[in-house]
VMD Tcl script that draws the C-alpha trace (Angstrom):
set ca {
  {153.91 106.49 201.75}
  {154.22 102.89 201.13}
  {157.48 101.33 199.71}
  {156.53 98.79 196.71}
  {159.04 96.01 198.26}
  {157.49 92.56 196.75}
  {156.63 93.73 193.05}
  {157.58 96.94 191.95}
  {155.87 98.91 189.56}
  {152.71 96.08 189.52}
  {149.82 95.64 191.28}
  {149.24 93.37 194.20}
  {147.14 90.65 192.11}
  {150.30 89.07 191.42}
  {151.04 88.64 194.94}
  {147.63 87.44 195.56}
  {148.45 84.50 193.10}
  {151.59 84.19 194.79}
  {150.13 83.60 197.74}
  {147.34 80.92 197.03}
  {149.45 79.08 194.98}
  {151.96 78.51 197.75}
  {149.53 77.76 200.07}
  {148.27 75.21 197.79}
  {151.84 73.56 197.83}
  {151.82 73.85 201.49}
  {148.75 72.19 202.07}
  {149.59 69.37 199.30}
  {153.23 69.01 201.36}
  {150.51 68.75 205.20}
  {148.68 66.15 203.18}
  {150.96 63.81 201.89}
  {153.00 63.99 205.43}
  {149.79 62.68 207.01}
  {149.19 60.26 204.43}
  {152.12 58.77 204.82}
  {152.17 59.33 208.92}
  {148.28 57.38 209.13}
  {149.72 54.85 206.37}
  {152.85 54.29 208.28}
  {152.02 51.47 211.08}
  {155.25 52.31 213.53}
  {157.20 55.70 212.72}
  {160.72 54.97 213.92}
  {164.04 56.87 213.35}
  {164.89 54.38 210.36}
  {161.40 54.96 208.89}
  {161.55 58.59 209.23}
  {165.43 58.96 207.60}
  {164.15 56.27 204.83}
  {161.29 59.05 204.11}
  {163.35 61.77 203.75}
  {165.98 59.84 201.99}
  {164.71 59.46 198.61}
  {165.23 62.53 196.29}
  {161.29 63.41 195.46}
  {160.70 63.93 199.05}
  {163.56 65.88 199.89}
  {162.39 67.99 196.73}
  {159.08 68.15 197.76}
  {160.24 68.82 201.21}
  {162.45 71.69 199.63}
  {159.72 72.78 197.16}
  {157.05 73.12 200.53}
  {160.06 75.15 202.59}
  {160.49 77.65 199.42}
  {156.56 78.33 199.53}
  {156.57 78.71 202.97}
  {158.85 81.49 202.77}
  {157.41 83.36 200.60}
  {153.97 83.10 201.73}
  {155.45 84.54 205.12}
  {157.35 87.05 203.12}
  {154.16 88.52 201.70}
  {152.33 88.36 204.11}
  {154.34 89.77 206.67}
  {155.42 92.52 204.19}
  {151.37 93.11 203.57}
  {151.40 93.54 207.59}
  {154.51 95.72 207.51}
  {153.01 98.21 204.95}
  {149.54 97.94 206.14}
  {150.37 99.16 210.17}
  {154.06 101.05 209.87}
  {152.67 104.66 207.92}
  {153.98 107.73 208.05}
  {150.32 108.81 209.48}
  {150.45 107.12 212.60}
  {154.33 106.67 213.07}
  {155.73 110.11 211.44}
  {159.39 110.65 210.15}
  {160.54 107.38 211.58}
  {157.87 105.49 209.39}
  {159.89 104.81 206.54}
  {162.89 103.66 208.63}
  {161.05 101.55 210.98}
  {159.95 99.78 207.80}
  {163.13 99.02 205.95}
  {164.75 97.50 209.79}
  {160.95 95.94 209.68}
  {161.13 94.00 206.41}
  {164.97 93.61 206.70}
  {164.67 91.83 209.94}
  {161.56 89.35 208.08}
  {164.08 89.22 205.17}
  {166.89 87.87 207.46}
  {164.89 85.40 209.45}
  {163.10 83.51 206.03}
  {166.55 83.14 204.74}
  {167.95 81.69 207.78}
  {165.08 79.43 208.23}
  {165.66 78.36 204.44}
  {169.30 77.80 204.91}
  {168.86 76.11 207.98}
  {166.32 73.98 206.17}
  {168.49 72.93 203.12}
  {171.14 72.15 205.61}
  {168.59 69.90 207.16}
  {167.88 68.27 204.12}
  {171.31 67.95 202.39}
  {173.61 68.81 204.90}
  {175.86 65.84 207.16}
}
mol new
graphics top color blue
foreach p $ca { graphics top sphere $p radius 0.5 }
foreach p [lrange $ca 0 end-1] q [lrange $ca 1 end] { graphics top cylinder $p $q radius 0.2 }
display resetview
């Protein structure tokens, strides 16, 4: 039995968008950091905090940390479903799925907290 977690009551197409759409940003985010790395004759500390400083990169920064967690989130729910079955695990399949996807769940929004604290925190 597989729990609909990331869409219920749709198919996974949606999440197949999802996906390549944030993958795109993520890609776009890789880019423009190595643009600006190659472009960039000396990287110091001051050049670094003067990137991050202005409000369109900590937005893209933000934007790129958002699609990263949810491309992980489908994915690793994809994963989750795909190997943790009541066919291969038994009773304790449904169970070992919920602590499964909780524990993902936690981690993605501690890594996004974490991140906006990076970004706008002290």
């Amino acid at each position: 039995m597989t729990i609909r977690m990331t869409r219920p009551g749709r198919s996974g197409i949606l999440d197949w968008l999802i996906q390549r759409v944030t993958a795109v940003i993520v890609a776009a985010f890789i880019v423009a950091m190595l643009v600006w790395l190659l472009s960039t004759g000396d990287v110091t500390y001051a050049a670094w905090k003067g990137l991050f400083a202005t409000a369109w990169m900590q937005s893209f920064t933000l934007l790129a940390l958002l699609a990263t967690c949810v491309h992980a989130w489908i994915g690793m729910w994809t994963v989750g479903t795909d190997y943790i079955q009541t066919g291969n695990l038994g009773k304790y399949a449904e169970t070992l799925l919920f602590l499964y996807q909780l524990g993902c769940a936690l981690v993605l929004i501690f890594y996004l907290l974490w991140g906006i604290n990076i970004l706008w925190g002290n």
